[in-house]
N, C-alpha and C positions, 0 to 999 in steps of 0.2 A: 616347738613352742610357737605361740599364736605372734605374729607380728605385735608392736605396740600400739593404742590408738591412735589415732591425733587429737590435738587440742578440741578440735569441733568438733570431729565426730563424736568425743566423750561427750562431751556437750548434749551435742543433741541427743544421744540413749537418756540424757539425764533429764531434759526438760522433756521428753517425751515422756516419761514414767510417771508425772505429777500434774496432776491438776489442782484449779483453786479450794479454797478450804468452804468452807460452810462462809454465810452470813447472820451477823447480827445486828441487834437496835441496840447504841447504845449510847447514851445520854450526853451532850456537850459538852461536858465537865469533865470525862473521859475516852473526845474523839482526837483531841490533838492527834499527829503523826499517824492515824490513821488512816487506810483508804477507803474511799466511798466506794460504796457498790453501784450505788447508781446514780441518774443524775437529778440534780434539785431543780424545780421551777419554782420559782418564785409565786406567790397566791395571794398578793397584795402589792400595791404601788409605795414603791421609797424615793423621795417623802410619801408618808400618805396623806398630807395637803400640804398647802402653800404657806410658809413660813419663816420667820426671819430667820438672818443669818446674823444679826446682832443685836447688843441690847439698840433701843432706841426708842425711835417712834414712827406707829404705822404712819403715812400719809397719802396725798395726791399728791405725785412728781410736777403736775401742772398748774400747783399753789406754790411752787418755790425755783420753779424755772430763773427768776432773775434775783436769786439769794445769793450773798458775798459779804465776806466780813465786816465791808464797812455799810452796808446796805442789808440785811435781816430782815426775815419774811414774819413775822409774827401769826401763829396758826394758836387754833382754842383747845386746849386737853380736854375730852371730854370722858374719856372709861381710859383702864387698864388692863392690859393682857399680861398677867404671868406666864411660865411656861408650864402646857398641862391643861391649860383653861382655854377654853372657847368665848368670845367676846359674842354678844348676841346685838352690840349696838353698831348701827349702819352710817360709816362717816362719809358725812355732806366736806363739801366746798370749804376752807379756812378753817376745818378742823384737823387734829394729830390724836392720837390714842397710841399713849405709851405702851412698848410692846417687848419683853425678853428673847433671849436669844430661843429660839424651836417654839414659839410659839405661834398658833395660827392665825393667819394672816386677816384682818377683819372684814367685814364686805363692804367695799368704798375703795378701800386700800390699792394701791401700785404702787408701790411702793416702801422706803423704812431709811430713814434719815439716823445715821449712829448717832447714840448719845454724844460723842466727841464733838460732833459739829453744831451742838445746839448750846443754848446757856445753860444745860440742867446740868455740865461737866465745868461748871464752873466753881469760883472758893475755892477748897483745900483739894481739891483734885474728884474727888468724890462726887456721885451723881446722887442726887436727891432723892429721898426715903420717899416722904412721901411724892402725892402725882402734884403737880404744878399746875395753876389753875391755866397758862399760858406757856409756847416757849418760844424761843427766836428759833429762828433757823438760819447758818452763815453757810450754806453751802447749797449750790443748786442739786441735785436729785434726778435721774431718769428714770422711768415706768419701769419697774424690775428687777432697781439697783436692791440689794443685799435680801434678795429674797430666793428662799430656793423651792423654785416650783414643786408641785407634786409628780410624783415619776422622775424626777430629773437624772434621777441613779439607777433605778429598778421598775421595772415596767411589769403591773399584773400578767403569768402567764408565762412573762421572759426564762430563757434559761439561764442559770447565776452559777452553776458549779457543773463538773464535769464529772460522771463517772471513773472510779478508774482510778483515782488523782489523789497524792496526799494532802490530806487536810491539813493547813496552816493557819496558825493562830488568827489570822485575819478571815480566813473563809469560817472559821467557828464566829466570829463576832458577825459576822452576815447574818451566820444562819439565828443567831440569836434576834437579830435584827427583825428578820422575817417570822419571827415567833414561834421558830423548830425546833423545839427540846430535844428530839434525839433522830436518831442520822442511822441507816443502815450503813453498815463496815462490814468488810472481811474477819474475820475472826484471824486472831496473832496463830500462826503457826506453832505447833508447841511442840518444841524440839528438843529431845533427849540427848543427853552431853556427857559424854564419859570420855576421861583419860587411862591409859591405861601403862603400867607398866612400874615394875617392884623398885624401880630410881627414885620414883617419883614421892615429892611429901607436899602436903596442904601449906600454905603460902604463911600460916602462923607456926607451924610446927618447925621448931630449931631444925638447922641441916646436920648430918652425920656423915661422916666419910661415906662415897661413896652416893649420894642421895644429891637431889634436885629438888628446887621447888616449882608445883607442875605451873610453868604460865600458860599454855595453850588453854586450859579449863575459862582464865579469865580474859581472856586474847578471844578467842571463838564468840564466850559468852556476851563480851560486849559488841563484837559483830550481828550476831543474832538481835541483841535488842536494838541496835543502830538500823537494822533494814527493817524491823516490824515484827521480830516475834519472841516465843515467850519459851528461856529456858527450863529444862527438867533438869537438874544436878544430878547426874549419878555417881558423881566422887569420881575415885580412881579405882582400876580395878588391877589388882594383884596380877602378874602372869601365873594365873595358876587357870585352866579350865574350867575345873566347875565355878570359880569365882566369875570369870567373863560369864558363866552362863547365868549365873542369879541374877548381875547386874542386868543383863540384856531382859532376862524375865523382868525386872523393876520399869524398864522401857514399856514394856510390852501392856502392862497393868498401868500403865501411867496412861493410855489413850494418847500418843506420839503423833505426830502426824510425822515426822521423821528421827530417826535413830544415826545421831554423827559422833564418831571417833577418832582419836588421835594419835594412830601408833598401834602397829600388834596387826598390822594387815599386810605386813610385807613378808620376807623368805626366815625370817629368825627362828632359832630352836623355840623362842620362848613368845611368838605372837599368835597367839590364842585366839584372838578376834576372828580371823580369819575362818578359821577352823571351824570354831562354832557356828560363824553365818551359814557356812559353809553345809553344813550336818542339819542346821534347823529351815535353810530355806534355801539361798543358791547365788552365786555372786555373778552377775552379766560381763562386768570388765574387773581388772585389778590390777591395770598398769596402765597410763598412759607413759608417752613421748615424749615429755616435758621434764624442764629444770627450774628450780627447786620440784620435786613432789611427784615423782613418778608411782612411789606407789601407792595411788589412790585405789581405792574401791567404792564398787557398786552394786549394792545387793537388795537381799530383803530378807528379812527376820520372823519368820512366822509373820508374814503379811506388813510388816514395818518396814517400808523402804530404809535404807541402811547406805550413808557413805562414810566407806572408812577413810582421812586423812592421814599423811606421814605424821611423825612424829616430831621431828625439828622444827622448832618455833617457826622458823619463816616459811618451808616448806606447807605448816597448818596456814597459817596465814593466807599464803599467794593460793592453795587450793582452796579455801576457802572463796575467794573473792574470785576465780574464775569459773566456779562449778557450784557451789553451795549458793551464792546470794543469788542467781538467777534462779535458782530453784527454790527458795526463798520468795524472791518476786512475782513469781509467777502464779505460787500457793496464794499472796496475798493479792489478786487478781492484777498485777502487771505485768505485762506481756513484753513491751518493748523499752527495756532496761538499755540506758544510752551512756558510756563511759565516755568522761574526757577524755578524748584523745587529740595527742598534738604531733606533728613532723618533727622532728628535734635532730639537730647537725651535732655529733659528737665531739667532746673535746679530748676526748683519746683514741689509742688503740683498745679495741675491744678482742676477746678471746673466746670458742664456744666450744661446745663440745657436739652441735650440730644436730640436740633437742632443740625443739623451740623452747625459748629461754625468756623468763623474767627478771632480769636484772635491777635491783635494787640503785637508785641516781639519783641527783638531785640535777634539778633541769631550771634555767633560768630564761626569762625572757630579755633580748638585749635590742634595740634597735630593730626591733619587726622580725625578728628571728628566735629559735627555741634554741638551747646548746643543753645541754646533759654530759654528765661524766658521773661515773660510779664511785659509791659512798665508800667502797671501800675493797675488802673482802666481801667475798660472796658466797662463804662456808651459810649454812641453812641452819646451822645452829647459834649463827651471830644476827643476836633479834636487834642490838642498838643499831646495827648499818640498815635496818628497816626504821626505827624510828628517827634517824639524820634524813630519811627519801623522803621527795615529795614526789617522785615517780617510780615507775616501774618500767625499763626496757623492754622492748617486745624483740627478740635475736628467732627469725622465723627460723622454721627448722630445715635444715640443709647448711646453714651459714656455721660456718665455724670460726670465721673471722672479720671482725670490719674494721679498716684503719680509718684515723684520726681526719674529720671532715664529710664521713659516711653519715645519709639519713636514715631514719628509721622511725617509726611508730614507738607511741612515749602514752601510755594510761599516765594521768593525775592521780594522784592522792589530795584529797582535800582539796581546798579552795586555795589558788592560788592569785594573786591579783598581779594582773602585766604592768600595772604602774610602776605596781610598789619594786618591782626586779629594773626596771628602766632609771627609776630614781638610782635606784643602790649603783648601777653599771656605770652611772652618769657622772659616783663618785668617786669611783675607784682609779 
């Protein structure tokens, strides 16, 4: 019998078999969490002129140099600038032209005195509808105050986004900004999802002696849409062979960019999966080294790359997140996928069996230090001591034990914030 992998080496057969997906165009409206294929330059200056940054009035800074409350500069209103409009009259000496916020700045101008600091904010709090043939000014003003030049944020030409990078509701208002309707993306991976195994029943169908309801189906499937791509449902498939083989044909007709299972690829009379990859195309590994989830697989399906997960909720889980999401990643052009990782001082004795181990902890931050201790059991079919972790243990392989004050490498799950564990430590 072949030795077991290790964790990397599976790895890399894994990420070596996949390359990025196709690209496409596809419209702002539905680029969020997408990634860019390539990078954006900007083709216009932001601002693209000189403009206030409040309501007010354009002026010259050097007609109100010695303005103060009790002393008021009195300047002539001559035009108004809404915002949206261009002013075509040119202010002289002892003149203001009332001006809204983003609107451009008039030629004369250095200026923009806020309404707040003139009399036109005066009475019932409210600034005056119409233009005021005159206004005071009680504040002095410098060349430049509340205006924001052209280019001040984006420069024609500049680079503004990054290749590669997911898009965030802020880089979508940019691009909207710069007047880019739609954005080359990777295209979502579309990944074909079957569970498999005669326990198993659909999450609305009453349970019967003997029966499960399958979570890995919606466990996997919200992982796949959480990294970027796009499930294919193939239900559950029966332990029966020619059942595995229809379903696996429904993959095959579906145009998959990859085919992922959960269960029926290990040594069981009744895991089918296996079998069939087996017969229609050829499995490269089908064991790692690893705890939870040793029996993973690695195939292909009549040309449909293929990995099969264990079956036990957590086992699907932690395989998933060490072997499928970089594969994943990589389909939707990210190459260098970076996990939180922290040093974390145990607050027990730990036990191994001398796989490299993921153990399921909750890990806190306390005065400049990590601590972790496990949520519990670490049977692979107990999914709640995965949803109490906010980490996952890394037990390398060879260890079989580490007592109480041992460090070790600690993946995050989720966001975790060092404050908010420092307040909590500070009350206990």
């Amino acid at each position: 019998m072949k030795p077991l992998l290790s964790v990397g080496e599976a790895k890399r057969l894994l990420l070596d078999s996949f390359s990025p997906v196709k690209i496409e165009r596809v419209a702002l409206t539905q680029c969020t969490g997408r990634i860019l294929a390539e990078d954006v330059f900007s083709g216009v200056d932001l601002p693209l002129f000189d403009n206030s940054s409040m309501d007010g009035y354009a002026i010259r800074a050097e007609d109100v140099t010695t303005a103060t409350p009790g002393n008021p500069i009195t300047l002539k209103v001559i035009a108004d600038v809404p915002a949206g409009q261009v002013s075509s009259v040119c202010l002289d000496p002892g003149q203001a032209i009332r001006i809204m916020t983003g609107a451009p700045l008039p030629e004369g101008a250095n200026a923009v005195v806020p309404i707040e600091d003139t009399d036109s904010n005066q009475g019932e709090g409210q600034p005056d509808i119409a233009v005021p043939d005159q206004i005071k000014v009680f504040k002095s003003i410098k060349q430049g105050d509340y205006i924001r030049p052209r280019a001040q944020d984006v420069k024609n030409g500049e680079l503004v986004l990054l290749g590669r990078s997911r898009l965030r509701p802020q880089d979508v208002g940019l691009l909207a900004m710069l007047g880019i309707p739609e954005v080359p993306v990777y295209q979502r991976p579309r990944v074909a999802l079957l569970s498999t195994g005669d326990e198993l029943l659909p999450v609305d169908v009453p349970l019967k002696p003997g029966k499960i309801h399958d979570s890995n189906a919606y466990t996997l499937s919200a992982l796949i849409c959480r990294d970027g791509g796009e499930t294919i449902d193939l239900g559950i498939a029966p332990d029966r062979e020619q059942a595995v083989r229809e379903i696996l044909e429904r993959a095959v007709s579906s145009r998959s960019d990859l085919l992922l299972s959960s269960a029926g690829v290990s040594v069981g009379a009744f895991d089918f999966v296996r079998k069939v990859i087996e017969q229609e195309g050829g499995l490269e590994f089908w064991r790692v080294n690893m705890k939870p989830g040793k029996p993973l697989a690695f195939g292909r399906y009549k040309g449909v790359p293929f990995i099969g997960l264990p079956g036990n909720p957590v086992s699907a889980f932690i395989g998933y997140e060490i072997f499928v999401q970089p594969v994943i990643m990589k389909m939707i052009g990210l190459t260098d996928l970076q996990r939180t990782t922290v040093r974390v001082r145990l607050l027990e004795n730990i036990d191994s069996d001398g796989r490299e181990s993921y153990l399921r902890a909750i890990a806190s931050f306390r005065k400049g230090v990590w601590f972790a201790q496990l949520t519990g059991h670490q049977g692979s079919g107990n999914l709640r001591s995965l949803v109490q972790a906010n980490a996952l243990l890394i037990i390398p392989s060879g260890v079989k034990s580490l007592p109480a004050e041992s460090e070790l490498d600690a993946w995050l799950l989720g966001d975790i914030q060092k404050d908010a564990f420092d307040e909590k430590s500070e009350k206990r």
